[in-house]
VOGU-3710 file (C-alpha; in Angstrom, 3 decimals, decimal comma):
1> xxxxxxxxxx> 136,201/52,540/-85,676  132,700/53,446/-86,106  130,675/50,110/-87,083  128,627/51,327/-90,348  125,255/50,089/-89,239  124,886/52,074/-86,759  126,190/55,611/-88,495  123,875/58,252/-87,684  123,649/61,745/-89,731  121,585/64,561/-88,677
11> xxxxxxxxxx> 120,557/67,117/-91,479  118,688/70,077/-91,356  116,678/71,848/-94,071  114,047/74,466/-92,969  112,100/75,017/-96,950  111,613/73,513/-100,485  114,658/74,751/-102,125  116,849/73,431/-98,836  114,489/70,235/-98,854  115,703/69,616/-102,731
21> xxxxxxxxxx> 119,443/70,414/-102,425  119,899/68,242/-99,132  117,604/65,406/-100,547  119,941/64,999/-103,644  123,204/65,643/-101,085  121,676/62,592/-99,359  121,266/60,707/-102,435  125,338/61,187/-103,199  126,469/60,383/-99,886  124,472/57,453/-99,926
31> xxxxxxxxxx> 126,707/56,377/-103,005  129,782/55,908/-100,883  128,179/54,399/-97,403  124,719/52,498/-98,017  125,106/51,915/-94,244  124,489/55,930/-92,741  121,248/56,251/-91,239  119,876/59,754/-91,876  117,361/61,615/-89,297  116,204/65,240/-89,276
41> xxxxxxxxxx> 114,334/68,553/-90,715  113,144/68,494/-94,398  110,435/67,915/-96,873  108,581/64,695/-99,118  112,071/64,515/-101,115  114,324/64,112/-97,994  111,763/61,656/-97,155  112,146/59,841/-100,679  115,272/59,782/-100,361  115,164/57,777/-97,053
51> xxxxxxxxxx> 115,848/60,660/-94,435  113,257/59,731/-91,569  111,940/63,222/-91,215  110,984/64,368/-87,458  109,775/67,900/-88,412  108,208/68,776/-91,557  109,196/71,915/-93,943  105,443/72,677/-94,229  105,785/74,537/-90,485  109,683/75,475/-90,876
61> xxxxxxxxxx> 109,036/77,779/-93,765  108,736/81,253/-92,005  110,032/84,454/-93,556  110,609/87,724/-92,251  111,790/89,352/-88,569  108,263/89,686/-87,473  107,126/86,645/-88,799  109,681/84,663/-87,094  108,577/86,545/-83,719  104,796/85,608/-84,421
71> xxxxxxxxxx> 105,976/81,530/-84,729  109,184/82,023/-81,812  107,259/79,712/-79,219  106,709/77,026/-81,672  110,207/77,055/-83,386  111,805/77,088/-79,720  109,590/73,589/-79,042  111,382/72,506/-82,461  114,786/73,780/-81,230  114,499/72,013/-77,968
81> xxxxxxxxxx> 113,129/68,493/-79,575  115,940/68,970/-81,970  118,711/69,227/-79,158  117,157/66,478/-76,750  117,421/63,759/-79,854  120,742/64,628/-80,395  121,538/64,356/-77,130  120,038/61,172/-76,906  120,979/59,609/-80,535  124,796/60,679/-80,832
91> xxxxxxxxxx> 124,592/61,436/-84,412  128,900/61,392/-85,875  127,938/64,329/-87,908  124,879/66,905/-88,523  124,621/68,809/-91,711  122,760/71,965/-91,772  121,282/73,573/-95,589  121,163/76,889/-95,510  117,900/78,344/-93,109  119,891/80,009/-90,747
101> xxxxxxxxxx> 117,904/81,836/-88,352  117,551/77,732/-86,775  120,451/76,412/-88,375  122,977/78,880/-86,971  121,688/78,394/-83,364  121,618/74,530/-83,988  125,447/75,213/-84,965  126,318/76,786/-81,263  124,978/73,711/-79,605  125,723/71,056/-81,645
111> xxxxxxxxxx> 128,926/72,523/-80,918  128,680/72,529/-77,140  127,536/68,811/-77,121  130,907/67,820/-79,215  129,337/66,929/-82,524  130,693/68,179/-85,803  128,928/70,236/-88,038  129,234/70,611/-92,318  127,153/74,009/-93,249  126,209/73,125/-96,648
121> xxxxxxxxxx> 124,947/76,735/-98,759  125,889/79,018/-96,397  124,503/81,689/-94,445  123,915/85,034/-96,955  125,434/87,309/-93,767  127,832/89,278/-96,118  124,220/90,488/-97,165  122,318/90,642/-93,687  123,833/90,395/-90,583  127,979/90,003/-91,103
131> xxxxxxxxxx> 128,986/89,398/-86,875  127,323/85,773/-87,456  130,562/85,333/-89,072  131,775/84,625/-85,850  129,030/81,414/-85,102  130,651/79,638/-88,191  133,835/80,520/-87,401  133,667/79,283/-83,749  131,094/76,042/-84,969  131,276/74,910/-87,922
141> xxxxxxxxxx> 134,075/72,698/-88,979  133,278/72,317/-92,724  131,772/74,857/-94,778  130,680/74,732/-98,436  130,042/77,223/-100,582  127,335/77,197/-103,580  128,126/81,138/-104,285  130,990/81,795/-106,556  132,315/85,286/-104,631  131,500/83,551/-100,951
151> xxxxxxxxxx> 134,944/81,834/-100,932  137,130/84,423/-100,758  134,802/86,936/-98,440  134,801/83,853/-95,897  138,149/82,917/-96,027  138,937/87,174/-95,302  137,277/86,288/-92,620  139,074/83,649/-91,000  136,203/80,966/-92,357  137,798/78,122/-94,171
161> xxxxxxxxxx> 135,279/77,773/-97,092  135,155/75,244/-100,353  133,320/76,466/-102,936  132,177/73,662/-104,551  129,520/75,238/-107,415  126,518/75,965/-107,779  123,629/72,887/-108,555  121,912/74,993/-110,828  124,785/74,308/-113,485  123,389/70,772/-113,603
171> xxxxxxxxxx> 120,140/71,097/-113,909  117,992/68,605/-115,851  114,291/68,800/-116,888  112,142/66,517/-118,641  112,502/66,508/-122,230  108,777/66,933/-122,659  107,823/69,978/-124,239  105,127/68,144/-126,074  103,723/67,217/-123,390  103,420/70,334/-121,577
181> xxxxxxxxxx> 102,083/72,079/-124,254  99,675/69,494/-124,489  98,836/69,616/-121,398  98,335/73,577/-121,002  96,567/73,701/-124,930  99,319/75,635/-126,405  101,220/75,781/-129,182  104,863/76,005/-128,916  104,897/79,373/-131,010  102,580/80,937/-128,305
191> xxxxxxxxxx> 103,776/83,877/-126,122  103,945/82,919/-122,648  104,541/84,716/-119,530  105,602/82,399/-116,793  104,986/83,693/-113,076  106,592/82,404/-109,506  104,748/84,474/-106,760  107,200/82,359/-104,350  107,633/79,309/-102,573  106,180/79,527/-99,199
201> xxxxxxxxxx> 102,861/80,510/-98,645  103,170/84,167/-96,901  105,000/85,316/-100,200  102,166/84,345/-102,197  99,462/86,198/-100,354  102,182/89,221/-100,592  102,652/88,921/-104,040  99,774/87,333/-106,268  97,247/90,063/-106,156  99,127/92,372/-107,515
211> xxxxxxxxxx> 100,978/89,708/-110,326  97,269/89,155/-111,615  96,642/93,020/-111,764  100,135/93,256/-113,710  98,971/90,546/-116,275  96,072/91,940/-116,781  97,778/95,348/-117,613  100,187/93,262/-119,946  97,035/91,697/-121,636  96,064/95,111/-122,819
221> xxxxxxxxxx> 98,947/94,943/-125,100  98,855/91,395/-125,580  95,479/89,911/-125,646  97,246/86,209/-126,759  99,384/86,050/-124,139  99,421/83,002/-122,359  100,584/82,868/-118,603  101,209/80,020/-116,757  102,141/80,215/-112,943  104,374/77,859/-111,167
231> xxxxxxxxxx> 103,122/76,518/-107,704  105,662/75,491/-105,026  104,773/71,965/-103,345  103,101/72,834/-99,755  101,995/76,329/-101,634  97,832/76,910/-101,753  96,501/79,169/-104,646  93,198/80,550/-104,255  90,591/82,539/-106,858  93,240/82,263/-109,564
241> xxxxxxxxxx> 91,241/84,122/-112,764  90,838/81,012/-115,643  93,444/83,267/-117,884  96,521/81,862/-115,229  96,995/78,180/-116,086  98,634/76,657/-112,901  101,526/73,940/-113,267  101,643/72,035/-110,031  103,761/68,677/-110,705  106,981/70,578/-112,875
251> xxxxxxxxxx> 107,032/73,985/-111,256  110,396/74,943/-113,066  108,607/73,652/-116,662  107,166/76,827/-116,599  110,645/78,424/-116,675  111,873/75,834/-119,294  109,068/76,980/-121,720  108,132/80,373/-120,982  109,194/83,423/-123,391  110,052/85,858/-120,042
261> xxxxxxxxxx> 108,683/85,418/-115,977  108,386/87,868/-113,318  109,753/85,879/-110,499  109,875/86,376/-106,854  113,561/87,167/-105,317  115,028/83,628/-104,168  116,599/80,811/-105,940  114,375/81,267/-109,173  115,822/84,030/-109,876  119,426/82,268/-110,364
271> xxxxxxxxxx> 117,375/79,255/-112,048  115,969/81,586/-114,445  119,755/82,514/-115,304  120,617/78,921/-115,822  117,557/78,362/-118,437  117,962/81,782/-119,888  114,539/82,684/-119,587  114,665/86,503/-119,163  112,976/87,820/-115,683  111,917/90,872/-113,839
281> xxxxxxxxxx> 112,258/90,307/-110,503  110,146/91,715/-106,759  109,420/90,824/-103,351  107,342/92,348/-100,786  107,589/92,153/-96,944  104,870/92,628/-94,446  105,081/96,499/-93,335  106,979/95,940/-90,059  109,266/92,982/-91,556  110,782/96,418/-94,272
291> xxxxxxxxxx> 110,846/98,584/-91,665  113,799/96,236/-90,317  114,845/94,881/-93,574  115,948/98,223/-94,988  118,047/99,241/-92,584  120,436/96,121/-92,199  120,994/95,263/-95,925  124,761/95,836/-96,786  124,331/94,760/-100,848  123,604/96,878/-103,432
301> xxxxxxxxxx> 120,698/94,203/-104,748  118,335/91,705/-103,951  118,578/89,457/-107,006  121,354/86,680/-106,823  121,480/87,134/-110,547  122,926/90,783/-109,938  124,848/90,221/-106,756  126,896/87,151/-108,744  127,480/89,900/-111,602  128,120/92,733/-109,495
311> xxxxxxxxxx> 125,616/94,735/-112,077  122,348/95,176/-112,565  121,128/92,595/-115,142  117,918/91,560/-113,757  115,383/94,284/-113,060  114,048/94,247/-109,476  111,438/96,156/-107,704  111,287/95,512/-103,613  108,762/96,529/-101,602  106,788/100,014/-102,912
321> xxxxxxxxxx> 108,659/99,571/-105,946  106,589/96,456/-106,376  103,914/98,302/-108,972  101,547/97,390/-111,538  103,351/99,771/-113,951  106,746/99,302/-112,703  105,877/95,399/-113,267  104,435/95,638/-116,808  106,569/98,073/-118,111  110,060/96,404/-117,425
331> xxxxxxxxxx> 108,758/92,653/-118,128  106,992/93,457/-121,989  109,504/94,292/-123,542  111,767/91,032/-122,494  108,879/89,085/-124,399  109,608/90,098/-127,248  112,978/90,266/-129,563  114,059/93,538/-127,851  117,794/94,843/-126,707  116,956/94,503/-123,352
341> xxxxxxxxxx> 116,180/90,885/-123,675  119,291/90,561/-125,539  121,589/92,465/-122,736  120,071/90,121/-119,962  120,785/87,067/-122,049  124,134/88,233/-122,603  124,766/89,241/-119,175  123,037/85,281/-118,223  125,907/83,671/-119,999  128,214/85,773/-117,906
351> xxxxxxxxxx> 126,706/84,711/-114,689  126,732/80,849/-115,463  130,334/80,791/-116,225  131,253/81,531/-112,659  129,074/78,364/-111,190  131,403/76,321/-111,878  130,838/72,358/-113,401  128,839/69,648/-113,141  129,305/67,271/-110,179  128,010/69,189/-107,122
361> xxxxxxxxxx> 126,593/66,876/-105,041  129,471/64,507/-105,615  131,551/67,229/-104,546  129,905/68,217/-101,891  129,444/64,081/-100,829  132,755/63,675/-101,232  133,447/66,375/-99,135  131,495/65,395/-96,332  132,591/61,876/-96,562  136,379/62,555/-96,003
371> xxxx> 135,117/64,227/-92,820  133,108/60,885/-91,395  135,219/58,634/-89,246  134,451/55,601/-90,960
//
């Protein structure tokens, strides 16, 4: 038996949505064994939450085939590091969140030096690349599923899964709509138009420019519109025009309180969903990034919203579909008491019912804790 003060976990998460999910993993876990020490990859709430970070998110968060090439020598220093100090610490288990261009490889040899692995929000390959099946089936010994359908596409796959729900169906804000408004000089009976150009900092330099052309398209139809844009931690935003008002501490406030949002495929989308704030969604890839994208999709959509529904609920223009007019046209009339904000709403409640309950993380702790030799 393993004495307790010397219990080592390795986790791994590679952006800010991975850094929040693992941080609050950490924090259940934590409930049953004061005693783990926790080591690895993640962000400032990892950090909070006691997890002595060796590599920051702030240079993990790369996006996109070419990008990845561009930042290959540094993320093989990271790679190596990573092996060498668990080779040299012993860790009883490592826990990889989602990130899988790193994680997956970290799976393979993890696996050749004999320590277990729990994949925690798996690997989207029934969207991307589906023969990486094979790395969790061969490397992973515990996987757990956040994605209502992923269960039973694994599991056809010869992947034992748990799905375990999704965190979103626990979400809790701040009760302090006062306060916001305050703080942004509105009044809660104001239009706004919330915006999310993404959380990592190549997506915004894709996306903003042509977001502030699209408001101020929308603006010719609604000169009171107000339109307040929600910054990612580690994200820098640059010549913003003084009619965006920027909230940097609550992010997902702006979701909480905003009329409608044109939000950048990823998480927020699903969020959105959860807070019923109505969306059009977009994303944009660097020119070279598409020209491999495109041709190794295998979904219909990009949005998790529609992929959960297996419809098309949540507009979404990708790439040259990402217009000024396609923009403007699909997101005014979700501001206002329209049908098609009333279809998406109806099709949100759909969604949400298949997230499952409360008590993810305690799930998901639980989980991983039957799987420690303690």
């Amino acid at each position: 038996m393993k004495n307790n003060n010397s219990y080592k976990v390795f986790i791994v998460a590679g952006e800010e949505s991975g850094d929040l999910h693992a941080s609050k993993l950490v924090q259940h876990i934590k409930k049953y064994n004061q005693h783990i020490e926790f080591y690895g990859h993640g962000g400032d709430r990892m950090e909070k939450e006691g997890v002595q970070i060796i590599e920051h998110i702030n240079k993990l968060a790369i996006v996109g085939f070419i990008e990845v090439i561009k930042h290959l020598p540094f993320m093989m220093s990271v790679m190596g590091k990573t092996i060498n100090w668990i080779k040299e610490n012993k860790p009883e288990r490592i826990i990889l969140v989602d990130y899988p261009g790193f994680n997956l490889r970290l799976a393979k040899e993890s696996k050749k030096l004999g320590i277990p692995v729990t994949y925690f929000i798996l690997p989207q390959v029934w969207a991307w690349k589906e023969k990486r099946v094979s790395i969790l089936r061969d490397n992973v010994d515990q996987c757990l599923s956040i994605i209502p359908f992923e269960q039973e596409w694994f599991e056809k796959r010869n992947v034992k899964t748990s799905f375990i729900g999704h965190p979103f169906i626990e979400l809790k804000y701040p009760n302090s709509s006062l306060d916001f408004y305050k703080k942004h000089d509105l009044d809660p009976n104001d239009k706004i138009l919330s915006i999310f150009p993404g959380s990592r900092q190549q997506e915004v330099k894709q996306h903003l420019s042509i977001l502030i052309k699209t408001i101020e398209k929308i603006m010719l139809d609604i000169p009171n519109l107000n339109v307040i844009l929600g910054k990612a931690p580690g994200v820098t935003i640059d010549n913003i025009p003084n009619f965006i008002k920027i909230e940097r501490e609550h992010p997902q406030l702006a979701l909480q309180y905003g009329n409608a949002a044109l939000v950048a495929s990823g998480t927020a989308t699903l969020e959105s969903a959860v807070l019923d704030i109505p969306i059009v969604t977009f994303y944009r890839f660097s020119s070279l990034t598409w020209l491999l994208a495109k041709n190794m999709s295998n979904v219909k959509y990009a949005c998790i919203v529609n992929l959960i529904a297996n419809k098309m609920i949540v507009p979404e223009f990708i790439q040259n579909n990402m217009t000024v007019n396609n923009l403007a046209t699909a997101i005014i009339p979700l501001l206002n008491n329209t049908s098609s904000r009333k279809n998406m709403l109806l099709g949100y409640d759909q969604v949400r019912r298949t997230l499952g309950i409360p008590g993810v993380y305690d799930r998901g702790a639980q989980e991983i804790i039957k799987r420690l030799p303690i």
